[in-house]
C-alpha positions in Angstrom: -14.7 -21.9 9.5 -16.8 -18.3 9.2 -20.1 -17.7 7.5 -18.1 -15.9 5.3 -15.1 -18.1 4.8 -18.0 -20.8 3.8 -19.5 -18.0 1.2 -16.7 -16.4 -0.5 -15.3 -18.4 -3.8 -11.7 -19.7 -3.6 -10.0 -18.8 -7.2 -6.9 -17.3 -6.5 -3.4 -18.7 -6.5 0.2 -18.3 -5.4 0.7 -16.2 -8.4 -2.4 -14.0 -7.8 -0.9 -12.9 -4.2 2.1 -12.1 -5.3 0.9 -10.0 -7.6 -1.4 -8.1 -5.2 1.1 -7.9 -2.6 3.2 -5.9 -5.0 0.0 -4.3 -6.1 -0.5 -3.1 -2.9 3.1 -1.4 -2.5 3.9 -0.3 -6.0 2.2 2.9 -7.4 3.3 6.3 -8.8 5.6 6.5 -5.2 8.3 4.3 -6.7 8.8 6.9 -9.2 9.0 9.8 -6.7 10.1 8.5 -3.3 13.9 8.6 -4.6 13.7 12.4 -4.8 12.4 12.8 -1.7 14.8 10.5 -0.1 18.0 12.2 -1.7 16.5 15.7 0.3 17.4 14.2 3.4 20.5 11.9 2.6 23.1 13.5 0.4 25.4 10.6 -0.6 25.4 7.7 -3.0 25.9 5.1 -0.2 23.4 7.0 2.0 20.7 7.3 -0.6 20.9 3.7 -1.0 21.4 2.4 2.4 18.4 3.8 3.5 16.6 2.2 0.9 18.4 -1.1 1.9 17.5 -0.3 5.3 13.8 0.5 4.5 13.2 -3.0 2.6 15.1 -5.1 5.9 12.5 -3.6 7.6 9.7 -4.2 5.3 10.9 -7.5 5.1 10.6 -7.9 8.5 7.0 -7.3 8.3 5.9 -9.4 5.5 7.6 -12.3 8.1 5.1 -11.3 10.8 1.9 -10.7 8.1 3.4 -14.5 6.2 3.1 -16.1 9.6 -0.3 -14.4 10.5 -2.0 -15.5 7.4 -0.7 -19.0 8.0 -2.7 -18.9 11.7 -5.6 -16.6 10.7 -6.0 -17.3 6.9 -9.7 -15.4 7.2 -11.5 -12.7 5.1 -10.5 -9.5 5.9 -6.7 -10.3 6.8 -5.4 -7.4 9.5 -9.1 -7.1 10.9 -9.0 -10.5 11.5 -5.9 -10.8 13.3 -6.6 -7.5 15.3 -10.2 -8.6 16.2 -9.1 -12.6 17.2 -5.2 -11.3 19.5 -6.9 -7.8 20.7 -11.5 -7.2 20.8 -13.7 -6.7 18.0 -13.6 -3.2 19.0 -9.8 -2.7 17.6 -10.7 -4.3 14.8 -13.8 -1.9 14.1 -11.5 1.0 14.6 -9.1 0.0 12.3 -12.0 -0.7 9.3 -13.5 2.9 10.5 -9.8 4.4 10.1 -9.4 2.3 6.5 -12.9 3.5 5.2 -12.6 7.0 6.4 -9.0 8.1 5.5 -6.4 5.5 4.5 -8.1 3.4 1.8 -10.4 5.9 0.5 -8.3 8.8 0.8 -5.2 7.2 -0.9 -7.5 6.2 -3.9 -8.9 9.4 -4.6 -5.4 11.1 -4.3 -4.2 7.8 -6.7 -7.4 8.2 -9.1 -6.6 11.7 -9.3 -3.0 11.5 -10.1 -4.5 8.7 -12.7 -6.4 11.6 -14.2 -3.6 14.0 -14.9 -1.0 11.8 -16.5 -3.8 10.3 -18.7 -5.0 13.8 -19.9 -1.8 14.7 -20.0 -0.6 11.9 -22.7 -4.3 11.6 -24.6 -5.2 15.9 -24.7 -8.4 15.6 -23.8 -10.1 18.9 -22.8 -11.9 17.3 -19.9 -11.9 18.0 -16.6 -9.4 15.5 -14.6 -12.4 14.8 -11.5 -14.4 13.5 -14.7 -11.9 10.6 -15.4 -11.5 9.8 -11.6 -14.5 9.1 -11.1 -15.3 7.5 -14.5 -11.9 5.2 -13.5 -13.2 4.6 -10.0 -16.8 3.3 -11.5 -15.1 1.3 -14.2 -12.8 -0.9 -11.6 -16.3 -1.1 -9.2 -17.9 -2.4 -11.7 -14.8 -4.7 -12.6 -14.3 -6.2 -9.0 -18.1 -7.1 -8.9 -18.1 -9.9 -11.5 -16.2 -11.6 -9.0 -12.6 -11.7 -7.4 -11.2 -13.7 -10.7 -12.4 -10.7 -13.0 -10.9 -8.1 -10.4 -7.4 -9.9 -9.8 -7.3 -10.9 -13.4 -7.2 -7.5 -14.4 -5.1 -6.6 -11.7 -2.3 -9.1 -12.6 -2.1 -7.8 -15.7 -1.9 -4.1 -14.8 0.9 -5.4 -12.5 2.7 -6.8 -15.0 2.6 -4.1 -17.1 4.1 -2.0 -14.3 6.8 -4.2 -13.5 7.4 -3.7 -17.6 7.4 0.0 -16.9 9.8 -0.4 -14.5 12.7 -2.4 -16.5 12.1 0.0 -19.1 13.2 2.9 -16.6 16.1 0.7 -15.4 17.1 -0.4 -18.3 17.4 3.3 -19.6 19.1 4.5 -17.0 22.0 1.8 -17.2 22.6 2.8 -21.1 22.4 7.0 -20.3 25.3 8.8 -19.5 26.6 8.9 -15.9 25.7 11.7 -14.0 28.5 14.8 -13.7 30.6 14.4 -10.1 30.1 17.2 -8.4 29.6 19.1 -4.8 26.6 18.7 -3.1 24.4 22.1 -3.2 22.1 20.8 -0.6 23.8 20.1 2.6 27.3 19.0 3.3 26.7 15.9 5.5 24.2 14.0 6.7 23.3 12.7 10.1 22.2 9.7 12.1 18.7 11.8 12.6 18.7 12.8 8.7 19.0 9.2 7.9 16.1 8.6 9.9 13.7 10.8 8.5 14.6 9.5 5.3 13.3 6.1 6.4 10.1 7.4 6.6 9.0 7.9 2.9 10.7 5.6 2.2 8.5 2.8 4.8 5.5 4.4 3.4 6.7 3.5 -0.5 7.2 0.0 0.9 4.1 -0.2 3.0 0.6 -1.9 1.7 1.8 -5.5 1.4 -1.2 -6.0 4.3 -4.2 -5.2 2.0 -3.2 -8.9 0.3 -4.3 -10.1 3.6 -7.7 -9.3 2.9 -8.6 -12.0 0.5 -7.1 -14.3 2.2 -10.9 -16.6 2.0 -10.9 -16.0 -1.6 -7.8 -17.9 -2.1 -7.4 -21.5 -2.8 -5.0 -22.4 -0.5 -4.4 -19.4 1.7 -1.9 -20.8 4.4 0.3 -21.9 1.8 0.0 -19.0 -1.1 -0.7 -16.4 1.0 2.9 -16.7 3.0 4.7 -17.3 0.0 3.2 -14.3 -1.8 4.0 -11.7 0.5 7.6 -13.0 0.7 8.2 -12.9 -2.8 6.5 -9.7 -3.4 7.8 -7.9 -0.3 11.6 -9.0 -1.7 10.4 -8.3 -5.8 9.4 -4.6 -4.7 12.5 -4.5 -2.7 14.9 -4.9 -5.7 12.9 -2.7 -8.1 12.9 0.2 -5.7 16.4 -0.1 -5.7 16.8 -0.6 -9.0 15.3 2.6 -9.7 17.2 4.4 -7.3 20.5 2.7 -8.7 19.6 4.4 -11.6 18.5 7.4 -10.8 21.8 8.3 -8.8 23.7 7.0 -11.8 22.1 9.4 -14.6 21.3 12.3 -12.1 23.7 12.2 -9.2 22.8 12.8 -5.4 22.6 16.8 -6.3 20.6 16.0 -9.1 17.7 13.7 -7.8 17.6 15.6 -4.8 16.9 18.8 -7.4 14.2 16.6 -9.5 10.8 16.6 -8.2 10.2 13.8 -10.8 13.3 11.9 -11.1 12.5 9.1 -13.5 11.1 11.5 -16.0 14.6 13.1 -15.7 16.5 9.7 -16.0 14.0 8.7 -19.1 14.3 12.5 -20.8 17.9 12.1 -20.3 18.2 8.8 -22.1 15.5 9.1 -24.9 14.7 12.7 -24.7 11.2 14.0 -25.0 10.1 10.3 -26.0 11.4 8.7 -23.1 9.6 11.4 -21.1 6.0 9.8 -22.5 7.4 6.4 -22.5 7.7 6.8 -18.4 4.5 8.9 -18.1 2.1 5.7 -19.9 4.1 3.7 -16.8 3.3 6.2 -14.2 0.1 5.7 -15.7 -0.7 1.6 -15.5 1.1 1.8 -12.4 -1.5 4.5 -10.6 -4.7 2.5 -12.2 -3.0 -0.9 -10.8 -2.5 0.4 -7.6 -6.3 1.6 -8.0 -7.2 -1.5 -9.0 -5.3 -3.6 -6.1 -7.6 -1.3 -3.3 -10.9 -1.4 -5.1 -10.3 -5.4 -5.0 -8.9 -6.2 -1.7 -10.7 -3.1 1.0 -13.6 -3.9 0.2 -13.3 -7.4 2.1 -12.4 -5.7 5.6 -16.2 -4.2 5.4 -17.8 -7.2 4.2 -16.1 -9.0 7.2 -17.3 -5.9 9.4 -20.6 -6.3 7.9 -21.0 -10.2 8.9 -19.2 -10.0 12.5 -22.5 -7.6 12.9 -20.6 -4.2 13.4 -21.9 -2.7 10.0 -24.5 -2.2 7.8 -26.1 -5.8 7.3 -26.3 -5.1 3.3 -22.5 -4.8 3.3 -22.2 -8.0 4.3 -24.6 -9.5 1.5 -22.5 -11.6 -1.6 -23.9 -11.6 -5.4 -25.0 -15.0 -5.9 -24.0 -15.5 -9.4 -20.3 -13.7 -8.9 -19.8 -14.4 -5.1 -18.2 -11.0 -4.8 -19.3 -8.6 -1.8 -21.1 -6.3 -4.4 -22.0 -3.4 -1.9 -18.9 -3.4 0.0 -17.3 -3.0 -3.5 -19.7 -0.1 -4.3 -19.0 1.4 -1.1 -15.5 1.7 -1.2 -15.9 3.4 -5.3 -18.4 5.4 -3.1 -16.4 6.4 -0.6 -13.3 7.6 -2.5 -15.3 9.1 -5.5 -16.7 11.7 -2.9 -13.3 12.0 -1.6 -11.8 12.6 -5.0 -14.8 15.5 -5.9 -14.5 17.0 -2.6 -11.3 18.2 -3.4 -10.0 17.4 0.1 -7.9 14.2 -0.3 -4.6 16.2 0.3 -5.6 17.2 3.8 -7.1 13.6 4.6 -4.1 12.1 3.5 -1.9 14.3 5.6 -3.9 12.9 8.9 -2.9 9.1 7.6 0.8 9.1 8.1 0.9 8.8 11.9 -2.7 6.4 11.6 -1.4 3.9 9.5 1.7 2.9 11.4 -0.2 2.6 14.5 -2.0 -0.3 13.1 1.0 -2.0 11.4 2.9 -1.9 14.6 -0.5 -2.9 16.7 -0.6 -6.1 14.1 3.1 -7.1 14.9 1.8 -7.4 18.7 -0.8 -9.5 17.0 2.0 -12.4 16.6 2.8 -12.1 20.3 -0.3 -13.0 21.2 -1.1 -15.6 18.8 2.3 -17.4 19.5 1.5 -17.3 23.4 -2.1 -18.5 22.8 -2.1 -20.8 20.4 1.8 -22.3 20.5 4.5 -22.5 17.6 2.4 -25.2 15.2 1.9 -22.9 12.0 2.5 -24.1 8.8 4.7 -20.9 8.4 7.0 -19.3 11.6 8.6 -16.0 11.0 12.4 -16.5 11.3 13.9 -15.0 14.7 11.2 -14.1 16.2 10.4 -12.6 18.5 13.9 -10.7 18.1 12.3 -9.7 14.5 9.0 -9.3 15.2 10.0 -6.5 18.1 12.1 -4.8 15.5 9.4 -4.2 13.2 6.8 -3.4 16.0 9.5 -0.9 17.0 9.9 0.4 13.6 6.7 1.3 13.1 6.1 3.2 16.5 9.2 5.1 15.9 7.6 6.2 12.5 4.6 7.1 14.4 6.7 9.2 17.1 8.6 10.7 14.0 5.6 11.7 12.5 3.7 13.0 15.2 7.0 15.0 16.4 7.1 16.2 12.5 3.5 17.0 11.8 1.8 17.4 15.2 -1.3 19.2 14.0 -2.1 16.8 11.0 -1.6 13.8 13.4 -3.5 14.8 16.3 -6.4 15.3 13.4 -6.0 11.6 12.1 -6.0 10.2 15.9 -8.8 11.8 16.3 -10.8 10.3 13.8 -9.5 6.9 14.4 -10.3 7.8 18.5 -13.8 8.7 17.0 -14.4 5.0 16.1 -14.6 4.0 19.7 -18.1 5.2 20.6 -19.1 4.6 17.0 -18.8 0.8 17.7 -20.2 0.9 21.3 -23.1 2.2 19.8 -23.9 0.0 16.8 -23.0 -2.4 19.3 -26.0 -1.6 21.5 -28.0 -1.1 18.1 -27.8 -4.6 17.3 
């Protein structure tokens, strides 16, 4: 057991993970993703097959990630695994990468987003950074009166999402089908279209690894951890689904590929201007749960940075009297507040989408090593491996080949900065 395994408090449950695996995945994309999708595939049965498609292969992952939290139940979750089956140096890069661009930059573009709907439903003649960062402050504050505070609010907010989302599925059963009718898009679609359209669609699904991250703070983490990013992997499976179902059956391909907010459309179309507001308070919840989720679980990748000795010391300090990883917490509000004022989250976020693969399909290889190091006796295997494991390794390097081929100068941008971690650890190294 780690210093810091020996530290953090153990409060959280089966229950808990499964909400913050679907935490983790579900925010204001399930409400978009569909239209963007439907731009790409222009059929019923394609729309929805590349969903399908999408979750087989997210659930391929949440196998490898079950079975890696089984081995490595540790703070910090993926920096773990990539530290112990690779060097410490990987693992760095990926906490430099998570701190930099992919946690911080998703929050502020999240907190923002946040910012708009609520001004939009309350009227309030403020300016939208003003409630970001008030909203990222509030949930730092939150999260450090400990991981039961932070995860209790977070399973609520979850729940109230998952209420959002009936809500929108239930509406779109009861409105009116959508008019048949020729595509005005594109005629067909091909075997390449249908695999761009499986990347959106794997980034909606991703985040089920920030779970992961508490894995210390849990009570019984090779047993609830597993079973938490099964069941939430599959729940966030069917509701994205679900809302696709739906939005096909009140808008029709043409129309959700013509709808840069679909489930406002499906909700205006069943309840008018009142089901418009009813879907914007869940686009809402959903955007501050998702908020919530990262200020609760990043936070432990750079307290476990902090006490492996590759970051600031204070980092890796706990609040006696709450046990939570105060400055780590404040850090990562820190961090994506300035993000959020700067203005620039758009072009950080742009530089993620080839980063963030890299390290879900570097994790996969994880399992490889593990199972040739340590043997097959984990509490929890993942079924077919390593048939499966390969096919989600693979998946997520072709989304990084896909993206780099796509967006060349916004990738070379993010590799660079993850690249830029290297040195950055040889020298703290030689600090210490």
């Amino acid at each position: 057991m780690t210093k810091s395994t020996a530290q953090l408090a153990r409060r959280l449950g089966v229950f808990d993970a499964t909400m913050l695996v679907m935490g983790g995945i579900v925010g204001a994309g399930i409400f978009v993703t569909p239209y963007v999708v439907a731009r790409q595939v222009h059929t019923t049965e394609l729309i929805l097959g590349a969903w399908l498609a999408g979750g087989a292969i997210a659930m391929l992952g949440a196998f490898v990630y079950a079975e890696l939290a089984a081995r490595r139940p540790d703070v910090g979750g993926q920096y773990a695994y990539l530290r112990d089956a690779f060097h410490p140096g990987v693992a760095f890069v990926y906490g430099w990468i998570l701190l930099l661009v992919t946690q911080s930059g998703g929050m502020a573009a999240v907190a923002l987003t946040f910012a708009r709907y609520f001004l939009e439903l309350t009227r309030l003649a403020i300016p939208e950074w003003s409630v970001a960062m008030l909203t990222l402050v509030a949930l730092t504050i939150v999260n450090a009166l400990g991981v039961r505070a932070g995860s209790t609010v977070q399973n609520v907010l979850m729940v109230l999402k998952i209420g959002a989302i009936a809500i929108l599925v239930g509406a779109g059963l009861f409105a009116d089908h959508a008019a048949a009718g020729p595509m005005g898009v594109a005629a067909s679609s091909t075997f390449l279209d249908f695999g761009t359209a499986l990347v959106p669609i794997l980034f909606a699904y991703g985040g089920w690894q920030t779970a992961s991250f508490v894995a210390a703070e849990m009570r019984n983490p090779q047993r609830d951890l597993p079973r938490g990013l099964l069941m939430g992997v599959g729940a966030v499976i069917v509701l994205s689904v679900a809302v696709t179902f739906v939005c096909l059956r009140v808008l029709g391909p043409e129309g959700l590929a013509n709808a840069p907010a679909p489930a406002t459309s499906v909700m205006r179309a069943a309840l008018g201007e009142t089901g418009a507001r009813i879907i914007a308070v869940g686009i809402t919840i959903s955007t501050l749960g998702f908020l919530s989720q990262g200020m609760l679980t990043a936070p432990r990748v750079y307290y476990a940075m902090a006490q492996d000795g590759v970051f600031f010391q204070s980092v890796g300090r706990l609040n006696p009297k709450t046990a939570a990883p105060v400055v780590a917490i404040a850090l990562q509000g820190l961090a994506a507040t300035v993000i959020a004022l700067s203005g620039k989250y758009e072009q950080i976020l742009n530089y993620v989408v080839s980063v963030d693969f890299i390290s879900f399909g570097l994790t996969g290889l994880t399992l490889f090593v593990f199972r040739h190091r340590d043997g097959d006796n984990a509490s929890y295997r993942a079924p077919g491996h390593p048939y499966t494991t390969a096919a989600f390794t693979l998946a997520c390097w072709s989304v990084v080949a896909a993206t780099i081929y796509q967006y060349p100068q916004n990738s070379v941008i993010g590799l660079a900065i993850l690249l830029s971690g290297i040195p950055i650890y040889f020298l703290w190294k030689r600090l210490q």
